[in-house]
N, C-alpha and C positions, 0 to 999 in steps of 0.2 A: 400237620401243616406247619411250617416253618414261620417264624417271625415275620421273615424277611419277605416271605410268600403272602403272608396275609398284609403286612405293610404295604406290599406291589398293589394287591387287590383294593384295597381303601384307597391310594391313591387312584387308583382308575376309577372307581365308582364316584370320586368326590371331584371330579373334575371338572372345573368352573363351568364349559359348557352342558354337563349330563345336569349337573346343578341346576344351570338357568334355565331345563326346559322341566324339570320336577316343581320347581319353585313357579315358573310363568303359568305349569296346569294348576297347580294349586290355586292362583291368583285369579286364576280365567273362572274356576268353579265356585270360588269366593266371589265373584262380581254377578255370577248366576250370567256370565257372557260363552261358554265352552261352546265356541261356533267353529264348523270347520276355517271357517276363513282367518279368525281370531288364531287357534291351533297351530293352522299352518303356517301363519305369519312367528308366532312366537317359538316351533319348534323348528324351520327353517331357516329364518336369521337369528337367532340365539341359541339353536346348537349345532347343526347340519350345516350351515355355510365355514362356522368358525373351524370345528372339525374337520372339517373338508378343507381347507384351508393350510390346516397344519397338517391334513395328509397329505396331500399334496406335495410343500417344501420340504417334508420327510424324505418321500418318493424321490424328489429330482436331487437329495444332498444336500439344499438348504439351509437347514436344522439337523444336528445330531439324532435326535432321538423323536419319539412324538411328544413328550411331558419338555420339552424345548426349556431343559434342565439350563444349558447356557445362556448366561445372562445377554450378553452381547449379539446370540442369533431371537431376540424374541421380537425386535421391530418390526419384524416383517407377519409376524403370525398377529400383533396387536393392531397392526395399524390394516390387514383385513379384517378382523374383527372389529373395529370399530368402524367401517364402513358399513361391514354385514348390519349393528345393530342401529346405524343411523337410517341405515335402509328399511328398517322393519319398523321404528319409529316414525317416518316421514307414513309408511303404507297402516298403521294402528293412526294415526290422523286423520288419512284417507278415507278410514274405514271406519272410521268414529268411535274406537276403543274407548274405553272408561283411563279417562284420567291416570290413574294409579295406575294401568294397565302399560301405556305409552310411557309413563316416566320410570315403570320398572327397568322397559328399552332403554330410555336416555339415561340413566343411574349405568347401566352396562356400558353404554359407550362413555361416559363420562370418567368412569372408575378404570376403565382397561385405560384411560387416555394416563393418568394417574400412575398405574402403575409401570408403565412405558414410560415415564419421565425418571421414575425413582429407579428402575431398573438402569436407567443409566451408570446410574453413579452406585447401587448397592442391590442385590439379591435381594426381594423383598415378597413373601410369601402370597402368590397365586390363587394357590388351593384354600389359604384360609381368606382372602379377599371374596372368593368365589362363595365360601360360606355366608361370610360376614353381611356382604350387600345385600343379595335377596333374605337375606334374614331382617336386615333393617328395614325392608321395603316391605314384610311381610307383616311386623309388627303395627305401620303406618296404618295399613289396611284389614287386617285379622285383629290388632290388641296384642298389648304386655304379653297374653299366656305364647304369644308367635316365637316369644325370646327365647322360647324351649330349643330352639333349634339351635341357637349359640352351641347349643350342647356338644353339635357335631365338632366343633372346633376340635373337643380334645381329643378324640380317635385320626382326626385328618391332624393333626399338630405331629401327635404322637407317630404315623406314620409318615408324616414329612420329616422326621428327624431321625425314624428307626432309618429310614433309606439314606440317610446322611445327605439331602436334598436341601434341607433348611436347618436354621440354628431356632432358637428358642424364641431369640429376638427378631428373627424376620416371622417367625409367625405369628407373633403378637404385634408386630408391625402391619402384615399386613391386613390382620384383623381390625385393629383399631383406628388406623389411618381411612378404610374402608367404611367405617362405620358412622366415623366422622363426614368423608366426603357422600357418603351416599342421603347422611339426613340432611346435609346444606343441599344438595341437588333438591331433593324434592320436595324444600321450601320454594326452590324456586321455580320447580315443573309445576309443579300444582297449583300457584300462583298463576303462572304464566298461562296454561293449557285451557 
């Protein structure tokens, strides 16, 4: 297999929605909550709506490609996406989710908000945001040993730069920018909730 082949394959597997619904069962089984209702809220608006979505504007020409590689076509796949995970947030309320469960949600739509704003002005890595968040949000809830999962950063870095998708600096941007806004969010979800 080719470099370039297995670079394609890590980028598909590490992509922010496949991400947020590995990371949300994790969290669901960590809360001892794994209820269909729970499940289906978390794997419906935080991977299957956003997906859907970007298949979608794919399908009608919208977006080039489905990894919505152009910076200038991604307003439209972010701002359904964060409707999708406002909506799975108001229904984790609803439905009386644990805390940390609901602000995983709003950390997603807070941070897609985030990177829709910087995407304006610069290319800012995706896939390692997509790492970065549920990783900080796992630590909150799991403990320090959760940080193991930063780990992924370097295989998803690495193949964001083998694909010449990202520079060095957008992926430690989106890492850290990420990591940042996701602990100030759930000072204030977990306050607030």
């Amino acid at each position: 297999m080719s470099s370039l082949r297995f670079a394609s394959i890590v980028t598909h597997v590490s992509n922010p929605a496949v991400v947020a619904a590995v990371a949300s069962l994790v969290l669901l089984h960590a809360q001892d909550v794994v209820t269909p209702s729970f499940v289906g809220v978390s794997l419906g608006f935080g991977t299957v709506v956003p997906l859907g979505i970007i298949y979608l504007l794919s399908k009608r020409g919208l977006i080039s490609n489905f990894l919505v590689s152009e910076k200038e076509e991604r307003a439209k796949p972010f701002t359904g996406a964060v409707l999708s995970y406002l909506a799975g947030s108001l229904l984790f309320l609803l439905l009386g989710a644990p805390k940390i469960v609901t602000a995983l949600m709003l950390c997603y739509a807070g941070n897609t908000i985030v990177m829709m704003l910087i995407t304006l002005r610069w290319k800012i890595s995706v896939h390692a945001s997509g790492i970065a968040g549920p990783t900080t949000v796992l630590i909150e809830s799991l403990g320090a040993w959760a940080g193991i999962f930063f780990a992924l950063l370097i295989p998803v870095g690495w193949a964001r730069m083998r694909l010449k998708a990202h520079t060095s600096m957008q992926i430690l941007a989106g890492a850290l920018v990420t990591i940042a806004a996701t602990w100030l969010q759930l000072r204030i979800y977990l306050a607030i909730l």
